[in-house]
N, C-alpha and C positions, 0 to 999 in steps of 0.2 A: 168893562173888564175883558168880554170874550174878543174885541179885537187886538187885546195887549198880552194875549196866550204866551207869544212866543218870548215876549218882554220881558213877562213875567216868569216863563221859565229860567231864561239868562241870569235872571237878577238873583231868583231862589239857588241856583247852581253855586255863586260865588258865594252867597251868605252858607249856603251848607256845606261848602268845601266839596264841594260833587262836580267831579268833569263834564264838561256837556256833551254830552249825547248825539248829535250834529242827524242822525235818525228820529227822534224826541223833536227835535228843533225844527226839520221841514215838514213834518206831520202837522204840528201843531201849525204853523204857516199856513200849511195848506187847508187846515179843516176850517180858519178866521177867512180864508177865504170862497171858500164853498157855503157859508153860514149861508142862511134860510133866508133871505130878505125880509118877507114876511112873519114868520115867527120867530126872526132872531136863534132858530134850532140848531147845533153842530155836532157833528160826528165828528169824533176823533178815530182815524183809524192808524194804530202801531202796530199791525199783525207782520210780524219776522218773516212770515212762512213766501216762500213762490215767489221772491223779485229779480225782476233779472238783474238788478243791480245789488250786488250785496248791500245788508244793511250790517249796524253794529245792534243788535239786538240788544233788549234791555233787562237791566237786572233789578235786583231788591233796590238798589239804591238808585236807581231812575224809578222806580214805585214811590218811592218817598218822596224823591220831587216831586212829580207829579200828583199826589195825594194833598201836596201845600197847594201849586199850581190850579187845580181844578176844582177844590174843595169852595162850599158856597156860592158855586158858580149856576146861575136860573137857566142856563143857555146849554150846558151838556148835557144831550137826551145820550148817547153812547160812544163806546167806552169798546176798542176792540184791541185786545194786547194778545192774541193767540201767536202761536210758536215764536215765545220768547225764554228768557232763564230766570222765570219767577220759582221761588221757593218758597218755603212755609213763611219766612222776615215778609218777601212780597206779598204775601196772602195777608198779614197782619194790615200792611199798609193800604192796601186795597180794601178791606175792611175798614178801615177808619173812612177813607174816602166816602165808602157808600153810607157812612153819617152824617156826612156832612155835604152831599151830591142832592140835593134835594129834587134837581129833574131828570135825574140818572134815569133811564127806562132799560138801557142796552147793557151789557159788560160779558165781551166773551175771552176767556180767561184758557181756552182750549188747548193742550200741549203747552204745559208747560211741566214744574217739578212741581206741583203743590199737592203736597200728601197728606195726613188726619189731620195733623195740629193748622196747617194753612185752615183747611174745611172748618174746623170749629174758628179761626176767627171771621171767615167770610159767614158761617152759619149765625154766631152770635150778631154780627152786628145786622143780618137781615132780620133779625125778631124786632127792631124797631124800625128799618127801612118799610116807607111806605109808597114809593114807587116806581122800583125795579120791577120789570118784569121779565124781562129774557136772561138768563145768567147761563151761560155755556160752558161747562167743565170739563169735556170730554179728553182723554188721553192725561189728565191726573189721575196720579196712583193713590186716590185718596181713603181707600180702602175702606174696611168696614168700621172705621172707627170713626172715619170723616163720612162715612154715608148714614149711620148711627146720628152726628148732630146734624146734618141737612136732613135727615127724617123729623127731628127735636124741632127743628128751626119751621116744619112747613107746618105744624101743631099750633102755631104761632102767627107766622107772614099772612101777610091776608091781600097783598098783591103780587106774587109771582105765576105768571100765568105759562109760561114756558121754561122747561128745567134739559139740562142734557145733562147725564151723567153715565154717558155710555163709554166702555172700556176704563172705566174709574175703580177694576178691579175688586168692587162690591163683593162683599160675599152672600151667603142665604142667610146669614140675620141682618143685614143692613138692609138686603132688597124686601125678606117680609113687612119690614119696619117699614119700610116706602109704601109699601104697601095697603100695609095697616092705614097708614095716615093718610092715604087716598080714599079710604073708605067714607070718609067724613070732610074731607077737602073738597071746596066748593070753588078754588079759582086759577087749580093747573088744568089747561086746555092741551098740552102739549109734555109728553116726558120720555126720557130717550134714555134706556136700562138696558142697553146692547154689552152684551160680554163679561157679562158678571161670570166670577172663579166659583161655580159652584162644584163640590165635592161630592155630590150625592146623586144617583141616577134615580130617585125618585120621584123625582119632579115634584118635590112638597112645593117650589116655589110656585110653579104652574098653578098650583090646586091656590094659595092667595090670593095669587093674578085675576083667576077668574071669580073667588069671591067677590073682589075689588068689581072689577067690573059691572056685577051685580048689583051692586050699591053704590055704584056712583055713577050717576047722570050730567059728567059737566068733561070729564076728558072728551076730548075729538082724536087724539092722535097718541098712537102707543107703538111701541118701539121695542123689538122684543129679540133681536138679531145675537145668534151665537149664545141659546140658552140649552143648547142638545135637547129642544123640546121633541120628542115621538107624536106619534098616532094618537099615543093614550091623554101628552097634552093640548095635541087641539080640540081631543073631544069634553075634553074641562073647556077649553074657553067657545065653543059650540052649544055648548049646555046655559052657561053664561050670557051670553051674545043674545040668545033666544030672548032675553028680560033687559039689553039694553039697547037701546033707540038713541043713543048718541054718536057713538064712535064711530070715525067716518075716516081714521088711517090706519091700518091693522099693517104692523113689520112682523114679519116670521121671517127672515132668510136668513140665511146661512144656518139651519136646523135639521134635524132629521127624519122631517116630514114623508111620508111615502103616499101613492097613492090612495093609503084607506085615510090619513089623515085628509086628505084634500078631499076626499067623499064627504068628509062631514063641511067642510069648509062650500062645496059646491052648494049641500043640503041650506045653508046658512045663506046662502044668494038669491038662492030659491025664495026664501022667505020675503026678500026685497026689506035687510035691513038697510041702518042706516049707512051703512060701509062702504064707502067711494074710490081706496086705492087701497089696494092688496098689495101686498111685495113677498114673493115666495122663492126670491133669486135664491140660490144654491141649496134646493132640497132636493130627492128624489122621485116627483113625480112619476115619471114617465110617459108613455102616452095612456094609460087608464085615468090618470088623473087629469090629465090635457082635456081626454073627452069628457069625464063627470065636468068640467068645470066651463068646457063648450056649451054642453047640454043645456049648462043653468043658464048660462049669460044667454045664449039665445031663444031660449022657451019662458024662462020664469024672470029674471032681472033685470031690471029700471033703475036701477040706482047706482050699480059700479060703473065708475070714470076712468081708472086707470087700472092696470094690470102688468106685474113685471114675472115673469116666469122662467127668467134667465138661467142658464146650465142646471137642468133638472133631467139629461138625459129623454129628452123628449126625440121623437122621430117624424118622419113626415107623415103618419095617421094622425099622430096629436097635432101637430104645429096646423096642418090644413082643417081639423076639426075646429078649433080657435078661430082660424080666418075666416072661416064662414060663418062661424059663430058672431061674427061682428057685420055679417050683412043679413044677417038678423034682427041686430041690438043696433041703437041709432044712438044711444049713450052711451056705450065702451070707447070712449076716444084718446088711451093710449097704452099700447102693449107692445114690453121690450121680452125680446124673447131667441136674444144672442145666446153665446154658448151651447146651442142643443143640437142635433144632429139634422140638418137641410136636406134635404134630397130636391128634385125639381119639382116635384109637385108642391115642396113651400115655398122654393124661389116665386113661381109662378104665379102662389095665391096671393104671399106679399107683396108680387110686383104689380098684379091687378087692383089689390083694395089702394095703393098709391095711386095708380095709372088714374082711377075716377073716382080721387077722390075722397074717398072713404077714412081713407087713413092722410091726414101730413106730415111731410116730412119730418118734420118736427117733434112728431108725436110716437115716435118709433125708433129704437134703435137700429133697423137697419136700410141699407140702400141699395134698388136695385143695378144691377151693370150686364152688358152684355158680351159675347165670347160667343164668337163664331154660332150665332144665332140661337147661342144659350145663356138663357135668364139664371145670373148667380146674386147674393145677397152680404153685400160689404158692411162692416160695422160702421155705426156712427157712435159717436159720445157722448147721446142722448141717454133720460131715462131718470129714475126717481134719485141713482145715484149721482148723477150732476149736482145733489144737494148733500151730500153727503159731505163731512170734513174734512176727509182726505183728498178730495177732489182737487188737482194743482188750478191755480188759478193766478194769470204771471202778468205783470206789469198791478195796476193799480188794484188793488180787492176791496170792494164797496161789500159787505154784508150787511149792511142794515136794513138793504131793501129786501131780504131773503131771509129773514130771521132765522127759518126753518124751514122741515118740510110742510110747514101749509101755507108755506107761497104753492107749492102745486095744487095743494088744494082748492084754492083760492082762484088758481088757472084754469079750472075743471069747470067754474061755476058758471 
């Protein structure tokens, strides 16, 4: 069956009275021809977003086709339909599919229209799906009514192991509910609750967040971007963090972190948890926070891999305190640290930890150049956000080999 995909699309098109899709048609083409030799495996990827060739993007009723098309099939491990024009009907039909998808593992569903009512039929029909585990929703407005049954639904699923639900317009009773049901959830390794609408500057959610982490020992990676978390909330998950020995991706950025949060956050490095990549991109540091977080990584830390500390207002005492900080530390191997203020003495230091070595190019967003026998520092388009959704990515997009961000983590090891 999986070499007759595209056959069998044609054939389901005229029986349903559905136009084809001629986008739908060389995907499917393409993916019977990239199949796995070996394990007979295929990716299907229909993501709309970043081709240089327009496509005709698909809607509810290319979901219904598709949903005949793929349904029973042993040989679809994923499923990528991101920036396309599904709505709550395509949510429906995509939910039947992953009933009857039995080696479905992948489905990223990101930017599209799918808001509460889509969420509860994708949410119901995972209470009996046994193995999905990556499901990507990010940039649905699925609010707190659809984050409400994906909270009901993970009470239940006992294979999703990576969830995104970030900028999904959550509110604070759907994100404490997530929460809640992480306390006792033993098989999401990965969740991504970036930009929830909270109304309240109390930071009640913070104070869950870090309950949660207290009591749960199986997340590695948490995702916490655009929660207007303070000082007062890092010192809840600082408090937290001290009791857990798993999580090993911590996202704070875009929050209102200042240097006394990042004190507690250095204090916590100090300790040598288990914590591997920091991302603390657009908070305000400055340089007191640069050096508390210098100080640790090179006197007390063995275990941080990665470091992004981008537009935090830093200057050339913090940025050079960092770089030396890493010719101290022989496991800090990557720190993007664009947007701050350069003077030459961090042209200089960044251009030396390159120059031998220390640092690759690779592993940093920026690049040294020179100018009349002065060292300056050009951006590269490296860094933790290279993984990130909005990230343009133009001609073919493979994601199934980058599920998420712990393919970097995975890079670090």
């Amino acid at each position: 069956m999986s070499a007759d995909l595209r056959q069998n699309y044609l054939e389901l098109c005229v029986a349903l009275s559905q136009p084809v899709n001629p986008f739908i048609e060389e995907m499917l083409l393409q993916a019977c021809q990239k199949q796995d030799q070996l394990s007979h495996e295929i990716k299907i990827n229909i993501a709309g977003n970043n081709r240089l060739v327009p496509v005709q993007r698909i809607t509810d009723e290319d979901a219904l086709v598709l949903s005949f098309v793929l349904r029973s099939n042993m040989s679809i491990i994923g499923l990528d339909l991101r920036y396309n024009r599904l709505t709550d009907k395509g949510a429906e039909y995509i939910g039947r599919l992953l009933q009857e998808a039995p080696a479905l593992r992948y489905l990223n569903l990101m930017c599209n229209d799918i808001g509460g009512k889509g969420a509860k039929f994708l949410a119901s029909a995972l209470h009996r799906n046994e193995s999905l585990k990556y499901l990507k929703m990010t940039g649905n407005k699925i609010g707190n009514i659809g984050g409400m049954h994906i909270a009901s639904m993970l009470q239940i699923n006992l294979s999703l192991e990576e969830l995104d639900l970030g900028d999904c317009d959550l509110d604070t009773q759907s994100l404490i509910a997530l929460t809640t049901v992480l306390n006792q959830n033993k098989n999401i390794l990965a969740i991504n609750l970036n930009r929830p609408l909270l109304h309240s500057l109390q930071e009640e959610t913070t104070d869950h967040i870090a309950y949660m982490l207290r009591r749960n020992s199986f997340l590695r990676e948490l995702h916490l971007s655009k929660h207007g978390m303070t000082d007062y909330g890092v010192k809840c998950l600082y408090d937290a963090l001290q009791e857990n020995a798993t999580l090993q991706y911590l996202d704070l950025s875009c929050n209102r972190i200042t240097r006394d949060g990042v004190k507690w956050l250095a204090k916590l490095l100090e300790q040598n948890t288990a914590l591997e990549i920091l991302d603390l991109t657009s908070n305000r540091m400055e340089d007191d926070g640069a050096v508390y977080l210098s100080e640790a990584i090179a006197a007390y830390n063995n275990t941080l891999k990665a470091l992004a500390v981008v537009s935090n207002n830093i200057t050339g005492k913090g940025l050079v305190a960092l770089a030396n900080s890493l010719n101290a530390n022989t496991v800090l191997s990557y720190i993007y640290i664009w947007g701050n203020k350069f003077d030459e003495a961090t042209c200089v230091a960044f251009s030396e930890l390159l120059n031998i070595g220390r640092l690759k190019p690779s592993d940093t967003d920026v690049r040294p150049y020179v100018v009349d026998g002065r060292v300056y520092l050009a951006e590269l388009f490296h860094g933790l956000r290279k993984h990130y959704y909005w990230t343009p990515s133009y001609g073919e997009v493979d994601s199934f080999d980058c599920n998420s961000s712990l393919a970097i983590r995975a890079s670090t090891a």
